[in-house]
Every structure is written in C-alpha cells, then in structure tokens.
One Martini backbone bead per residue (centre of mass of N, CA, C, O) as a GRO file, in nm:
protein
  102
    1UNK     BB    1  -9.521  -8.348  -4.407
    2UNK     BB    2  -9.463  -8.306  -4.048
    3UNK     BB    3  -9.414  -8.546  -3.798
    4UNK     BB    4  -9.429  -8.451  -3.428
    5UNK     BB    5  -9.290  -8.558  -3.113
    6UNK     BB    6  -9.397  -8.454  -2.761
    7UNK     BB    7  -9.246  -8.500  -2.471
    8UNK     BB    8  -9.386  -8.435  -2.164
    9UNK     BB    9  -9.244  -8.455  -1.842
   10UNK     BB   10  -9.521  -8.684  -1.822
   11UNK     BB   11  -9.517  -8.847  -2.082
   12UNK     BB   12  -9.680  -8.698  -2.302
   13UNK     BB   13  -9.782  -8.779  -2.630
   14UNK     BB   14  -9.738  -8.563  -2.904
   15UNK     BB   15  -9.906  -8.580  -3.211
   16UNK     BB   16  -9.801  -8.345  -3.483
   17UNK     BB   17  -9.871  -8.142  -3.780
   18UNK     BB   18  -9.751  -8.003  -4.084
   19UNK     BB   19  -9.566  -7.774  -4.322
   20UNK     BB   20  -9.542  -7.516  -4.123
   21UNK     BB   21  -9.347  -7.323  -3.951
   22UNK     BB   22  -9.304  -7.305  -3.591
   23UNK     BB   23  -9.292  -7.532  -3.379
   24UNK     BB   24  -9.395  -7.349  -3.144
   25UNK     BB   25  -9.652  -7.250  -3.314
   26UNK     BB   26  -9.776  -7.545  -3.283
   27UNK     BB   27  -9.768  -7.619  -2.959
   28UNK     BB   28  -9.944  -7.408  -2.898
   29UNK     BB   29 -10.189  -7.482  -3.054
   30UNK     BB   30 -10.207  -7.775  -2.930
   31UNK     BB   31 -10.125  -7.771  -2.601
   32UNK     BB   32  -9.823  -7.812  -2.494
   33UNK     BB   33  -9.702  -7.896  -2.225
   34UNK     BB   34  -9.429  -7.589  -2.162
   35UNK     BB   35  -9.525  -7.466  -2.414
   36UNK     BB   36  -9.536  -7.102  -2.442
   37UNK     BB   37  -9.408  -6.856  -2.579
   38UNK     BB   38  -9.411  -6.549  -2.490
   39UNK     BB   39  -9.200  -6.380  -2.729
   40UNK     BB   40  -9.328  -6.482  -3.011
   41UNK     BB   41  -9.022  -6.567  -3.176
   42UNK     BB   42  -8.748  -6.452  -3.099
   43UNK     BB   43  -8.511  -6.552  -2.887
   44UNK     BB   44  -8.627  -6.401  -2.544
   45UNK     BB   45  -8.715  -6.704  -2.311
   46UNK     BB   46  -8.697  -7.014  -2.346
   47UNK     BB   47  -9.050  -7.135  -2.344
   48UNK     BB   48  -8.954  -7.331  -2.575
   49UNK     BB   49  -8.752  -7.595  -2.423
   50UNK     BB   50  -8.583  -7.836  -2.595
   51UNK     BB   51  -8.469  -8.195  -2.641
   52UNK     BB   52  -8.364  -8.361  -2.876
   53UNK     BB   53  -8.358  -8.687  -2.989
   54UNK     BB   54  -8.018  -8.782  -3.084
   55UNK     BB   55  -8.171  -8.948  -3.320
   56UNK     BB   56  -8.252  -8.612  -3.462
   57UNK     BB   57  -8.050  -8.421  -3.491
   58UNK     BB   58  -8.019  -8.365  -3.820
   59UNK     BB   59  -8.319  -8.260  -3.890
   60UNK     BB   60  -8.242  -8.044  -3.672
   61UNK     BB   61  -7.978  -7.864  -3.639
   62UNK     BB   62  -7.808  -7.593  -3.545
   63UNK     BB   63  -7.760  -7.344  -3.342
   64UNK     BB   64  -7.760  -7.018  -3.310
   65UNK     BB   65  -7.611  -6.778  -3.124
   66UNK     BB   66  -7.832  -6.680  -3.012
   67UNK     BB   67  -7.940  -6.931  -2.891
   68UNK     BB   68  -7.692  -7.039  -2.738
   69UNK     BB   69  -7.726  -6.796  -2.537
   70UNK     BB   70  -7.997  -6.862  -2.431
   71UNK     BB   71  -7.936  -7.141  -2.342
   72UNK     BB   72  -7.730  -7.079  -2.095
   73UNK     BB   73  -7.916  -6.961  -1.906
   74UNK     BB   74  -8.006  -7.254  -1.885
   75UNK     BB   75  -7.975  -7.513  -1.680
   76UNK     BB   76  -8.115  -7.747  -1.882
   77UNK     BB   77  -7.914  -7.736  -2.080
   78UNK     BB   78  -7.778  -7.900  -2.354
   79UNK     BB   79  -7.667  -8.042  -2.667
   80UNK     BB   80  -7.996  -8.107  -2.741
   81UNK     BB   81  -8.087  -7.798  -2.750
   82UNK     BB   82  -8.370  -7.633  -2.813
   83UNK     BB   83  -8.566  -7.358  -2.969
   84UNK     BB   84  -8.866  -7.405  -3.121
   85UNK     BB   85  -8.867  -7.085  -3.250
   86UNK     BB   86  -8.597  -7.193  -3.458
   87UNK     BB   87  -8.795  -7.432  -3.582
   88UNK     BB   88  -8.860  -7.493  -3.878
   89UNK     BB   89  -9.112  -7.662  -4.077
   90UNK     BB   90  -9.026  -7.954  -4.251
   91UNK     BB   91  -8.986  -8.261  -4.387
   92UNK     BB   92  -8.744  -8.318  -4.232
   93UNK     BB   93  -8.886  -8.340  -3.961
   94UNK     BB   94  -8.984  -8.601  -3.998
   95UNK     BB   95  -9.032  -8.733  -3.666
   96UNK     BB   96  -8.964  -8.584  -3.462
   97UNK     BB   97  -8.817  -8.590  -3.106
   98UNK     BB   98  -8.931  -8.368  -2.826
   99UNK     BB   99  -8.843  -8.279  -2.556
  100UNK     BB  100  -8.975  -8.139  -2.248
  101UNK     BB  101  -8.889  -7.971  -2.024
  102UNK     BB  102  -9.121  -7.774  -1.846
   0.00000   0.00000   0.00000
C-alpha cells in the first residue's frame, strides 16, 4: 500500500492511499483539485503536471522521453515535473509527496 500526498496549488493536502494503478488515475478518482486527466492516461494533455517534492525524487524514477516531451511544452515544467498519468503506484512509492502546478 502506498499513501501519495497531493498538495494543490491552494496548499490543500490530500492524503490518498492505493496498491496500483497510476497515480493520475487515483487523484481523479479522489476529486484532487488541478488533476484533470484528459487524455485519459496516454501521455498527450499534461493535465496532471505534478511537481515531485525534491527529497521524493527517487520514489518516481525519470521521465521517459515521451514524457519529457510533453513536458517542455509547458511552461511551469522543472527538473521535478512528472505526468502523474505515467507514474505506476507501487510500495516504493509511499509517501511520496507531488505539488499540483495547475
């Protein structure tokens, strides 16, 4: 079981709990504020650009290159931007805390 922590943009924490599935799919699923989801998990709207918190890098791996693509399209993206449609929920993943950009 890994609990995901979501702080969005009004500094609201939601605190969501799962065993798989992708992160993107649980934030909709729980209503987080900023995570829409579009594209419905394929990696073609960046409507749920997180920001991973510095010291969680490790949790959520890199980027892969269709990510980072998609990524540089947006303005807000950094160095801690990830899709959260493209982050798989594993135990590794507990605690991981993601900022929502919009």
């Amino acid at each position: 079981m890994a609990k995901i922590t979501f702080i969005t943009k009004n500094q609201e924490e939601i605190i969501v709990e799962a065993t798989s599935g992708s992160v993107m799919e649980l934030a909709v699923k729980n209503n987080v504020t900023g995570i829409d989801g579009d594209c419905g998990g394929v990696c073609s709207c960046a409507t749920c650009h997180v920001q991973v918190d510095p010291s969680h890098v490790s949790k959520t791996g890199e980027a892969s290159e269709i990510e980072q693509d998609m990524l540089e399209l947006d303005d807000d993206a950094n160095e801690y931007s990830r899709l959260c449609c493209q982050l798989q929920i594993t135990d590794a993943m507990d605690g991981v805390i993601l900022n929502v950009v919009k």
